[in-house]
C-alpha positions in Angstrom: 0.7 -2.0 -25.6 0.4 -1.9 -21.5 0.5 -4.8 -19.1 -2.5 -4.1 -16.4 -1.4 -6.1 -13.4 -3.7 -5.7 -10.1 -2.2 -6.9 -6.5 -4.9 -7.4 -4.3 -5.6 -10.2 -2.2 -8.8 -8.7 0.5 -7.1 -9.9 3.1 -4.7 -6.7 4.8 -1.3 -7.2 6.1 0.4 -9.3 3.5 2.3 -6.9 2.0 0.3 -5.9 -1.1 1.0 -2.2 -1.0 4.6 -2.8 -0.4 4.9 -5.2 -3.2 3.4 -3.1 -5.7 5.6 0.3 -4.4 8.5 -1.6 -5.2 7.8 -3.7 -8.0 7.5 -0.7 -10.0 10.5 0.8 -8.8 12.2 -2.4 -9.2 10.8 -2.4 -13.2 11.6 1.2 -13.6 15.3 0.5 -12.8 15.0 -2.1 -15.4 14.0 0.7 -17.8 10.5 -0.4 -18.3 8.0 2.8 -18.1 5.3 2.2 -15.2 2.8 3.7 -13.8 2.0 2.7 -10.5 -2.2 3.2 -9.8 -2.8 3.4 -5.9 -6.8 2.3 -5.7 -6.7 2.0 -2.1 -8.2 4.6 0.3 -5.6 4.6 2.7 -3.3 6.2 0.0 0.2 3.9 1.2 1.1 3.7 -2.0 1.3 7.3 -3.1 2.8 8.1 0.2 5.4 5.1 -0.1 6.5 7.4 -3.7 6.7 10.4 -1.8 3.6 12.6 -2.7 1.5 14.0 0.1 -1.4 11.8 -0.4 -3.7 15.2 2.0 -2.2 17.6 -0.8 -3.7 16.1 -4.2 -5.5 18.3 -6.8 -6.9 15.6 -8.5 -6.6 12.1 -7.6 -7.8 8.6 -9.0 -11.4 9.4 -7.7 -11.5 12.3 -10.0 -10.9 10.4 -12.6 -13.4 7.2 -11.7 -15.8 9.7 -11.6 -14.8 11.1 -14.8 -14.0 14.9 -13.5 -10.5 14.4 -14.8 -8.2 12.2 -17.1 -5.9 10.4 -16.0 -2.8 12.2 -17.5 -4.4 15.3 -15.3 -4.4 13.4 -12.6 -0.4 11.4 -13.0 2.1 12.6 -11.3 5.0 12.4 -13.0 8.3 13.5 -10.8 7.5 10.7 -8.3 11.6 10.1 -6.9 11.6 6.8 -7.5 11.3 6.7 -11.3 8.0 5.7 -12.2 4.9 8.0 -12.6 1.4 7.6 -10.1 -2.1 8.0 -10.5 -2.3 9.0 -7.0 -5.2 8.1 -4.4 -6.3 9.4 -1.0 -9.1 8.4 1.8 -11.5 10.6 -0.8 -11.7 7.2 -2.0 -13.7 6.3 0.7 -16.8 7.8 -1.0 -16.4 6.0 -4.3 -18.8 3.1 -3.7 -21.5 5.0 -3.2 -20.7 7.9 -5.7 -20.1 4.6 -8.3 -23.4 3.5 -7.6 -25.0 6.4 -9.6 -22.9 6.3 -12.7 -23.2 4.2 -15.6 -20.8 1.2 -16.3 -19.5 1.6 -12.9 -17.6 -1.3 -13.3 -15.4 -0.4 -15.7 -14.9 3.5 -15.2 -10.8 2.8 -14.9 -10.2 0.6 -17.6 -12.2 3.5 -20.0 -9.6 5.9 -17.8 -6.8 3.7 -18.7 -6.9 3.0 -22.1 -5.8 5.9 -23.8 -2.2 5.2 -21.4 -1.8 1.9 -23.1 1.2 3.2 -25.3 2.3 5.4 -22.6 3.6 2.6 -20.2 4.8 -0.7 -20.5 3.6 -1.9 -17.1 0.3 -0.3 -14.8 0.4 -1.6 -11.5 -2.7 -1.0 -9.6 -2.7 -1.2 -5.7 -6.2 -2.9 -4.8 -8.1 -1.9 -1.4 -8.1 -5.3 0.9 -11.5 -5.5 -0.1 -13.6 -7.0 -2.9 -15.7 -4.1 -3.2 -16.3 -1.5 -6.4 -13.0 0.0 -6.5 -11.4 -4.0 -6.6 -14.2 -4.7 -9.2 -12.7 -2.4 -11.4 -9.4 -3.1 -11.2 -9.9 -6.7 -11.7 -12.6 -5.2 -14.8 -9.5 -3.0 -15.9 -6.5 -5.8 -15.7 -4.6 -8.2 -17.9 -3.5 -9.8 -14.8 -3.7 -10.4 -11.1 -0.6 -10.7 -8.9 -1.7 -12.2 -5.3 0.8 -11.1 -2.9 0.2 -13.8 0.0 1.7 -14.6 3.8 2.2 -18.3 4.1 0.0 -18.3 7.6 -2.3 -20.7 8.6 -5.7 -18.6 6.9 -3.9 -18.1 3.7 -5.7 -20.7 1.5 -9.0 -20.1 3.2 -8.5 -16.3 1.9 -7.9 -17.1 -1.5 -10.5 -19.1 -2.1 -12.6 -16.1 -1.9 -10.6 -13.9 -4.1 -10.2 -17.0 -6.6 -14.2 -16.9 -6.8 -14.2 -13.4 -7.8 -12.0 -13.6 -10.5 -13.7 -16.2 -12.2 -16.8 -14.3 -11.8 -15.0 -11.3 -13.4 -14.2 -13.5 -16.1 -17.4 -14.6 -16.6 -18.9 -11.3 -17.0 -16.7 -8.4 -17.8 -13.4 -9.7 -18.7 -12.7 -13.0 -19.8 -9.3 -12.7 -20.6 -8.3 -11.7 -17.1 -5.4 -14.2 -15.8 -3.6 -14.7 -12.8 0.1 -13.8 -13.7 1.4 -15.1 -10.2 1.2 -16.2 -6.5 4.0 -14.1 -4.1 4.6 -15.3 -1.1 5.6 -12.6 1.5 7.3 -12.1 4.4 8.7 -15.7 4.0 10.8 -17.2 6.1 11.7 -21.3 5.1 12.8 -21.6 9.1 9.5 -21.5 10.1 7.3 -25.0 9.9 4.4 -23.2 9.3 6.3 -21.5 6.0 7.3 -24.9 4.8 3.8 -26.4 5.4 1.7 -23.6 3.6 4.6 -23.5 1.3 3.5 -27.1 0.1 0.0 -26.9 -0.5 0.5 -23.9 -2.6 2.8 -26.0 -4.8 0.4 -28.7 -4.6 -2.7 -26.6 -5.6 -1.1 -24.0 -8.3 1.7 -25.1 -9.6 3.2 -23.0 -12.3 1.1 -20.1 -10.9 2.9 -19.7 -7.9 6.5 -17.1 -8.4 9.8 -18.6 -7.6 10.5 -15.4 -6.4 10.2 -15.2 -2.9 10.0 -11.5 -0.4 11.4 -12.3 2.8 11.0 -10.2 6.2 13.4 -7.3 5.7 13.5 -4.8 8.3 14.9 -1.9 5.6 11.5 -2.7 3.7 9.4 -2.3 6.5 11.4 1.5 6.8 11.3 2.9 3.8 8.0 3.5 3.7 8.7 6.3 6.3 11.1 8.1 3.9 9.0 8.4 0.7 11.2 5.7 -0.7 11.0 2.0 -2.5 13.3 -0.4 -0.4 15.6 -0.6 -3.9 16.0 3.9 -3.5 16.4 3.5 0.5 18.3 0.7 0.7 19.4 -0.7 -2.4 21.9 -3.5 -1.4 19.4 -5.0 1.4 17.7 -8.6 1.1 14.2 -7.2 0.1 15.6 -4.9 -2.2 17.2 -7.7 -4.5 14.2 -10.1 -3.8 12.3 -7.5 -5.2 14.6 -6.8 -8.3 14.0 -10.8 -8.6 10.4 -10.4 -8.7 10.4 -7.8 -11.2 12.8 -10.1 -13.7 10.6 -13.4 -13.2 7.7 -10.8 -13.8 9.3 -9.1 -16.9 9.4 -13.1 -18.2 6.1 -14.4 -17.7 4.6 -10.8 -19.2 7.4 -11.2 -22.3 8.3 -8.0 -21.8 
């Protein structure tokens, strides 16, 4: 049986995309089978595995839409060793085409289902919104992994998100759990780091990841070559922070 984790956190620029890309690289090398789900409109995350995110034949709007499966729509020789339900700024269109269809909410958890032998891990890459498409991922998910900067408007961000979960549990999914706080382009040099860095201690505890992505200039390029930071550069710092993530990950899922 699948772990469903969603990263999404609605605010954009804190390496959610990024962290999802190479997280399931990162678990594929550790010989878990993934599937990496990219729900955002701006299609990163399919182009960050190397398909053409303007050359799809069926992406994950076919399938929320139920025009296709999902095994039609997976792409399976992604270079990077994990399969891709892939997405693309058609996705624009969803909350309105959503808005006609029946049990909108949970259109890719029906999709995803029949996978659940089929992987060990489904990654889905969340908009930075908490619109429909966010809705159901969150509807969809085991988990939720909040990828978050340590900047001054972090907490004040969360809060938001936080609220939404609980209202997802509360109506669609109770069983939905957060599985882990990242903290992103960290650096402990900066006061601000250390200072944001202590209230998340302070307010979640056991929630937040010992695992820590720092800034990492070959993680910011690989992006540009169709590549994970751990296929681009495998011996750089973001490339083993992220093989650390995917182990403290691999632990907390008992996997």
């Amino acid at each position: 049986m699948s772990q469903i984790i969603a990263l999404t956190n609605q605010k954009g620029g804190v390496g959610k995309t990024t962290s999802a890309v190479n997280l399931a690289a990162s678990l594929a090398t550790l010989g878990r089978r993934v599937l990496l789900v990219d729900l955002d409109p701006q299609g990163h995350a399919s182009m960050g595995s190397g398909i053409d995110k303007h050359d799809l034949a069926t992406s994950v709007l076919d399938v929320l839409l139920e025009n296709a499966s999902a095994r039609d729509a997976i792409v399976c020789d992604s270079p990077a060793g994990y399969d891709v339900l892939p997405g693309n700024g058609d996705l624009t269109a969803a909350e309105v085409e959503l808005l006609h269809c029946d049990e909108r909410q949970s259109r890719l958890a029906r999709a995803l289902a029949p996978l659940a032998e089929t992987y060990d891990v489904i990654l889905i890459d969340c908009p930075p919104s908490l619109n429909m498409l966010t809705v159901n991922a969150l509807t969809a998910a085991d988990g939720v992994l909040i990828p978050l900067q340590c900047e001054f408007y972090a907490l004040e961000g969360l809060s938001a998100l936080l609220d939404t979960i609980e209202q997802i549990q509360q109506s669609v999914n109770p069983d939905l759990d957060i599985s882990g706080i990242l903290r992103t382009m960290y650096d402990k040099r900066m006061s601000l780091t250390r200072e944001v860095d202590s209230q998340l201690r302070r307010y979640f505890g056991d929630r937040l990841l010992k695992a820590t992505i720092p800034r990492n200039v070959k993680v910011a390029e690989a992006p540009s070559h169709g590549l994970p930071v751990s296929h681009y550069a495998r011996f750089s710092r973001g490339s083993q922070a992220y093989r650390v993530l995917a182990k403290e990950m691999l632990s907390r899922l008992a996997l």
